[in-house]
N, C-alpha and C positions, 0 to 999 in steps of 0.2 A: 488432405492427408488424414483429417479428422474420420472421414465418413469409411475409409479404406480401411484405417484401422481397428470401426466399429463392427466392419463388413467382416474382417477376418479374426476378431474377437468373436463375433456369433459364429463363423463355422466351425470354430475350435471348440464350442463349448456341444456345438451340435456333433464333433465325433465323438466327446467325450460321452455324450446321450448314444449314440451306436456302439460305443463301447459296451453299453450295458446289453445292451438287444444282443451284442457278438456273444458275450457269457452265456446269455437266455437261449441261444438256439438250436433247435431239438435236432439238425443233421448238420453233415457236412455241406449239403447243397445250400441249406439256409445262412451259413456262416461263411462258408465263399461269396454269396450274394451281398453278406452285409459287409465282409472284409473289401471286397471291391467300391462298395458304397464309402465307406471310410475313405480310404486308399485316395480316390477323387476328391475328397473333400481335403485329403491334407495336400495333393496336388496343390492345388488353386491357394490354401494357404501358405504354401513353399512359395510359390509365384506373387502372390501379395507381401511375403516378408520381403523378398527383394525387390520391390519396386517402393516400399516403407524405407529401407534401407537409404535408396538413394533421395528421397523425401528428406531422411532424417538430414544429410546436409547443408538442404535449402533452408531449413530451420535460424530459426534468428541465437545466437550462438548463448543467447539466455535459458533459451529453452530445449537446445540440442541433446544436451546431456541429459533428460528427464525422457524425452521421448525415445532418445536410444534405447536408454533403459527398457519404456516399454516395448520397443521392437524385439531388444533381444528376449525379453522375458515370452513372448508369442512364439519365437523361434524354438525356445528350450520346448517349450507345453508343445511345439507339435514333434519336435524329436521324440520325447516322453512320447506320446501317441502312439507314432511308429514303433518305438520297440515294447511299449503296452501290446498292440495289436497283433504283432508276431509272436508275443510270449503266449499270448490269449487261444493266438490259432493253433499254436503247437499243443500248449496244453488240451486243449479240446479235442485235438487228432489224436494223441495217443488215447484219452478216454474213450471216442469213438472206436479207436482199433481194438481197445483192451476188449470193451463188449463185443465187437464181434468175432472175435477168436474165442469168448466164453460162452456165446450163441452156439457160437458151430461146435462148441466139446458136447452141448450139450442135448443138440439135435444131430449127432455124429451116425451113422448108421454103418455097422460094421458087417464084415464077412460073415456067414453062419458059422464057418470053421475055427475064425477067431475071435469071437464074437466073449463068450466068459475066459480066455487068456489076457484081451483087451482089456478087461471089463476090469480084472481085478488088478493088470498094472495099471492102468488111470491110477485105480481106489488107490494103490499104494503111492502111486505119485503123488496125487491128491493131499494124502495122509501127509506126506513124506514136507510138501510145500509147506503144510498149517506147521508142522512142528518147526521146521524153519524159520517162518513167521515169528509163531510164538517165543522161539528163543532169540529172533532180533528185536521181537520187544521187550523181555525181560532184560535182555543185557541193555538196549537204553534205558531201561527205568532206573537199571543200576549204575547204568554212568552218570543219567541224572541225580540221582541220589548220592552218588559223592563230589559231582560237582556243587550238590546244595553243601553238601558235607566241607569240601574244600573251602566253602566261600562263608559257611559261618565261622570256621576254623580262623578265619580271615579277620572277618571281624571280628573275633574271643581275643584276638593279638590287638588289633587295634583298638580295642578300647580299654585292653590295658594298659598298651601305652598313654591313650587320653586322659586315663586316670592319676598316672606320674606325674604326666604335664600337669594336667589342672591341678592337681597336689603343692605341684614346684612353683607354678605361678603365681599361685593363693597365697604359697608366705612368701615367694618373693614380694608379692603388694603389699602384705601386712594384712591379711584378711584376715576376720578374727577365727578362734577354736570353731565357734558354733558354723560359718559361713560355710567353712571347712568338710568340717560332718555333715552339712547337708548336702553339698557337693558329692562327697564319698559316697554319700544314701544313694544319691541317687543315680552313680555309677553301678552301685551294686545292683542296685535292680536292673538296672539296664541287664548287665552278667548274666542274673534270674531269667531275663526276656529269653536270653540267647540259650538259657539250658535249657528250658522248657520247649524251647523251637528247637531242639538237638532230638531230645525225647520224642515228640511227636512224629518227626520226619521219621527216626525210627521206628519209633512204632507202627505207622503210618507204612513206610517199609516192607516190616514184619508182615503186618497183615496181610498186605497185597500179595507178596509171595507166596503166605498158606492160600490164601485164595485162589489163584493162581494155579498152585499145586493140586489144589482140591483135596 
């Protein structure tokens, strides 16, 4: 059982190694070849968990519980695999599609008749896409920035409250005046931390947007 299990612990770390070759590959045809490659290899690892499976049984009942373990933990890593591989191949398909639909705008060859009517709906479509873009990025940066907004806000509350507590706990124990004030100090600055991280994010903000603007 030992050697079956070592056998199918290297093929799993060998599709994780095809994983990376699947990222790296410059076509479609090279990434069908190594997806296929994969594919078999977690075959044969599927067919080796279930025959560990019924090994794990025969097992002496000391040691059953520790080797299940590692069957099932082979089982999840090659699930993981499969739906790694499929996200991989997907992603990579539409990359490859995207470029070739941006090849062909760009070696498009038009009628003489509509040849500058084309020309200049593209340009305006074109135009028309960036500002689109551009305004779904600025509106996330500005949803980003009130959700940083929300979440310091968040913290401004909670460490106000932290400050009551540790205020109320300090003379409930009997802490003295000075333990006290240095506790408070250094609440306060905390507060300072969070204003100054308020300021910057806006300003920070601010600028992007003149920039932005131009």
């Amino acid at each position: 059982m030992e050697r079956l299990y070592q056998e199918t612990s290297s093929l799993l770390q060998q599709a994780h190694f095809s994983m990376g070759k699947l990222e790296r590959a410059k076509d479609e045809r090279e990434a069908h070849q190594i997806s296929q490659a994969i594919t078999e290899q977690l075959r044969v690892i599927d067919q080796n968990c279930d025959q560990l499976i019924i090994l794990v049984n025969k097992e002496a009942p000391a040691r059953r519980h520790i080797v299940r373990i590692k069957v099932d933990q082979l089982k999840t890593d090659s699930q993981n695999v499969h739906y790694a591989i499929s996200a991989i191949f997907t992603r990579l398909s539409v990359k490859w599609r995207a470029a070739s639909e941006r090849e062909e705008l760009l070696h498009q060859r038009f009628r003489p008749n509509e040849s500058t009517t084309l020309s200049m709906e593209d340009h305006e479509l074109q135009m028309n896409d960036r500002l689109s873009s551009s305004n779904r990025q600025v509106d996330d940066l500005i949803g980003q920035g009130v959700a940083v907004l929300e979440s310091l806000r968040s913290q401004h509350m909670n460490l106000r409250g932290v400050r009551r507590k540790i205020l109320d706990v300090g003379a409930a124990l009997g802490l003295s005046n000075t333990t006290l004030q240095m506790i408070d100090r250094r609440v306060r600055e905390d507060w300072l931390v969070f204003l100054v991280g308020c300021i910057v994010c806006l300003i920070f903000m601010y600028a992007f947007y003149r920039f932005w603007k131009g």
